[in-house]
C-alpha positions as CSV (number, residue, x, y, z in Angstrom):
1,X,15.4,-11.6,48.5
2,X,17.6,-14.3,46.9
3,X,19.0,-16.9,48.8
4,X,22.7,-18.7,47.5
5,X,22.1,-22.2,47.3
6,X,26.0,-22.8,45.9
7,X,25.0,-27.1,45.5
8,X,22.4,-25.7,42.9
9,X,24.5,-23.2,41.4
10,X,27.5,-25.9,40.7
11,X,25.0,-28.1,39.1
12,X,24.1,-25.4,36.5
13,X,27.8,-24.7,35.5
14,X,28.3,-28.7,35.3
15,X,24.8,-28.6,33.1
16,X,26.1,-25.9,30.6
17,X,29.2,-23.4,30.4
18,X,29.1,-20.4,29.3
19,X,31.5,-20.3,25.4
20,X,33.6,-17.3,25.5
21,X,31.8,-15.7,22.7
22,X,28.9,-15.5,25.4
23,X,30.9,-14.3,28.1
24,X,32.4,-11.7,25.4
25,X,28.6,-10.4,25.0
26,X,28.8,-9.4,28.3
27,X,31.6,-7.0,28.3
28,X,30.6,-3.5,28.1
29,X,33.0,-0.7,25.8
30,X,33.2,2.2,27.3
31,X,34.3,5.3,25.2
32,X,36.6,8.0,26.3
33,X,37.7,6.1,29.1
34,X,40.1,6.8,31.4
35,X,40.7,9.4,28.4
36,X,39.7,11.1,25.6
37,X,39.9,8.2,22.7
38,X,40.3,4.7,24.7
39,X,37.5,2.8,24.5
40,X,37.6,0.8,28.0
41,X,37.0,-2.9,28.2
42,X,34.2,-3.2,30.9
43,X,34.5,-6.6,32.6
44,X,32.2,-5.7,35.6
45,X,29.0,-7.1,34.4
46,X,30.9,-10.5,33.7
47,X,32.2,-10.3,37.3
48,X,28.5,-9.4,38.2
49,X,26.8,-12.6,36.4
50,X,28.3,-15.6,38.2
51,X,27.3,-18.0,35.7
52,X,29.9,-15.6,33.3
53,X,32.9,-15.4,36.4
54,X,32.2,-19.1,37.3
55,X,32.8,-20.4,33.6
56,X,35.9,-17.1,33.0
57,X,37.5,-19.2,36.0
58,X,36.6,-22.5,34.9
59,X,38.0,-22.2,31.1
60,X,41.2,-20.4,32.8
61,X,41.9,-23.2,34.6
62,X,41.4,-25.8,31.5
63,X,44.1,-23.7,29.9
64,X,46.5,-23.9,32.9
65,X,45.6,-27.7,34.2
66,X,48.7,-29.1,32.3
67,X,50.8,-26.3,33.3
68,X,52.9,-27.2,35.9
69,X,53.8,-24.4,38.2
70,X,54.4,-23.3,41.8
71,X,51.9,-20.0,42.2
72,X,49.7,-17.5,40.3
73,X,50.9,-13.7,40.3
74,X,48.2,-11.8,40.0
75,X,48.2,-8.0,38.8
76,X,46.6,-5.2,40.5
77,X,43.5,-4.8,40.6
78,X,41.7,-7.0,38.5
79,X,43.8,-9.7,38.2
80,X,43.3,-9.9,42.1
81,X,39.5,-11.0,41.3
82,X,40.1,-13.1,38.5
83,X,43.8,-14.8,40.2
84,X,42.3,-15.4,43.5
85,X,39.3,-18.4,42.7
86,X,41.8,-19.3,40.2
87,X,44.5,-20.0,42.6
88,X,41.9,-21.7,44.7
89,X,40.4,-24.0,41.7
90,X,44.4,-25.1,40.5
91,X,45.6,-25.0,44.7
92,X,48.6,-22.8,44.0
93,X,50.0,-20.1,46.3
94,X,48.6,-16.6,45.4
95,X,50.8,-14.0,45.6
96,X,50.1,-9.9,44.8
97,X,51.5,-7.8,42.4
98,X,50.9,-4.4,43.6
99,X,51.7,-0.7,42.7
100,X,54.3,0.8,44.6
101,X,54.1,1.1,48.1
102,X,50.6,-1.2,49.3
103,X,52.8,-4.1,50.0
104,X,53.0,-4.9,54.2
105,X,56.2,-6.3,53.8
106,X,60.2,-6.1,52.0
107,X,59.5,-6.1,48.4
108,X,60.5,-6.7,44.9
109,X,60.2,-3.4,42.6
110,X,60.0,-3.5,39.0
111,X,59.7,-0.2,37.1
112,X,58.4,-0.4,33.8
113,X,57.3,1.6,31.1
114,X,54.0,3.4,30.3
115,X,52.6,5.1,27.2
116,X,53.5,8.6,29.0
117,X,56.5,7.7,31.5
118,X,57.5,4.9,34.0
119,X,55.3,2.9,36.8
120,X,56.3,0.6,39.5
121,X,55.6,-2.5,40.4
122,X,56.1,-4.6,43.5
123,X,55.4,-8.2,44.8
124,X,56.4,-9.4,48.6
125,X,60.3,-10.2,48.2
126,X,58.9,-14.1,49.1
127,X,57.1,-14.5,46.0
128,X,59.3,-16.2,43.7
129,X,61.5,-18.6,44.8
130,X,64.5,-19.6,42.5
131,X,63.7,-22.3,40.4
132,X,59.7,-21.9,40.7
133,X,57.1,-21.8,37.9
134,X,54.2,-18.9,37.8
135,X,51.2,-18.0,36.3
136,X,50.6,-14.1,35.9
137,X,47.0,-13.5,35.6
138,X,45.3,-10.3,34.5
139,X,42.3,-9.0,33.2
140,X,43.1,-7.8,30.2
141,X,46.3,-7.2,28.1
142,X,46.7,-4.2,26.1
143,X,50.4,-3.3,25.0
144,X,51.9,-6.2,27.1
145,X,54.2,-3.7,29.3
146,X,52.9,-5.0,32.9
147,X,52.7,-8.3,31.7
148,X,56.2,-8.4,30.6
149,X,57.3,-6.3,33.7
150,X,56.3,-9.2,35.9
151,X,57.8,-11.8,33.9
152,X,60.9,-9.7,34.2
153,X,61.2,-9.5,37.8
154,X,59.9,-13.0,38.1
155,X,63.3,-14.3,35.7
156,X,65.5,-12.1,38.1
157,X,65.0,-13.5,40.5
158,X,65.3,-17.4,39.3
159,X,61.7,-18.0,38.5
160,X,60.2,-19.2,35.8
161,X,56.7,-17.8,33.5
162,X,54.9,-21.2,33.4
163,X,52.2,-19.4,31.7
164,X,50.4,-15.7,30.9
165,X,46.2,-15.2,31.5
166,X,44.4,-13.2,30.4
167,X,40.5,-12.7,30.2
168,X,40.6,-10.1,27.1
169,X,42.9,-9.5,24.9
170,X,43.4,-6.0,22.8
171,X,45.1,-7.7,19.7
172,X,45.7,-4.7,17.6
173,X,47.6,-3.6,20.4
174,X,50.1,-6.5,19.6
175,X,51.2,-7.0,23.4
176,X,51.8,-10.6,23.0
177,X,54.7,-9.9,21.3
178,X,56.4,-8.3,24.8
179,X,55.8,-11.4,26.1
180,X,57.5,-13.4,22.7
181,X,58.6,-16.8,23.9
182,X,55.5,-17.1,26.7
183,X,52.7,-18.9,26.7
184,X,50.0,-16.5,26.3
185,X,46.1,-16.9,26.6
186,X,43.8,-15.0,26.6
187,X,40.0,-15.8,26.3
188,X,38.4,-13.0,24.3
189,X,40.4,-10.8,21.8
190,X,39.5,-7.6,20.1
């Protein structure tokens, strides 16, 4: 049985950090996944090592230290795991952005535009206050249509995108260029 000792386990991250090429090693490709010719972007076994999640947090927030901003949006459903130690490292306000219909509360909706048809989006109607700064955080970006679907509703409603993260990025996908004008970054790329 292991027993979490989190003094000891701060002390190695302050030792050594994991370089993003390591943390890169770690992702696994998984073919024909969800469908026939995607090759899926397996973050679990970073997620799994916490040296790897520890130092994927720790160079995030490097990259967003200077930033200043009001709260971190993160996407469903990874950007939950990677927004919510973030939000806690950088004290911001965390605040979901879910597929339609999990929200408690009176929503914002964003539709937005898939490969094959429309999605939607939503994020509690509280979440972005006219004149704030935000952080969207995801795991990955691909084409850059959620991405920009937050950073639309977010400049609806008066906000500000202070910043886009992203732990992997899919550059031959070119979705950086929905978000044209944005800070982007991401720390691995394909």
């Amino acid at each position: 049985m292991l027993l979490c000792d989190a003094g000891i386990f701060a002390e190695e991250l302050r030792v050594r950090q994991m370089s993003p090429l390591e943390i890169k090693s770690l992702i696994v490709d998984v073919p024909d996944f969800p469908k026939p010719g995607i090759v899926f972007k397996d973050i679990t076994p970073v997620l799994a090592n916490p040296a790897a999640f520890g130092a994927v947090t720790d160079h995030l927030a490097r990259h967003a230290a200077d930033i200043r901003c009001d709260g971190l949006l993160a996407i469903e459903s990874r950007g939950f795991i990677i927004g919510a130690p973030l939000a806690q490292r950088l004290k911001l306000p965390l605040h979901l952005v879910r597929k339609r219909g999990k929200l408690p509360r009176a929503a914002i909706t964003v539709r937005y535009e898939l490969e094959y048809g429309f999605d939607h989006l939503e994020m509690h109607g509280d979440a972005v206050q006219r004149g704030g700064r935000y952080l969207i955080v995801d795991d990955l970006i691909a084409t850059g249509g959620t991405a920009a679907a937050v950073a639309n509703v977010v400049s609806r409603h008066g906000g500000t995108v202070a910043a886009c993260l992203f732990v992997v990025e899919l550059k031959f996908l070119a979705g950086r260029e929905k978000l044209a004008g944005l800070p982007v970054v991401s720390l691995v790329t394909y």
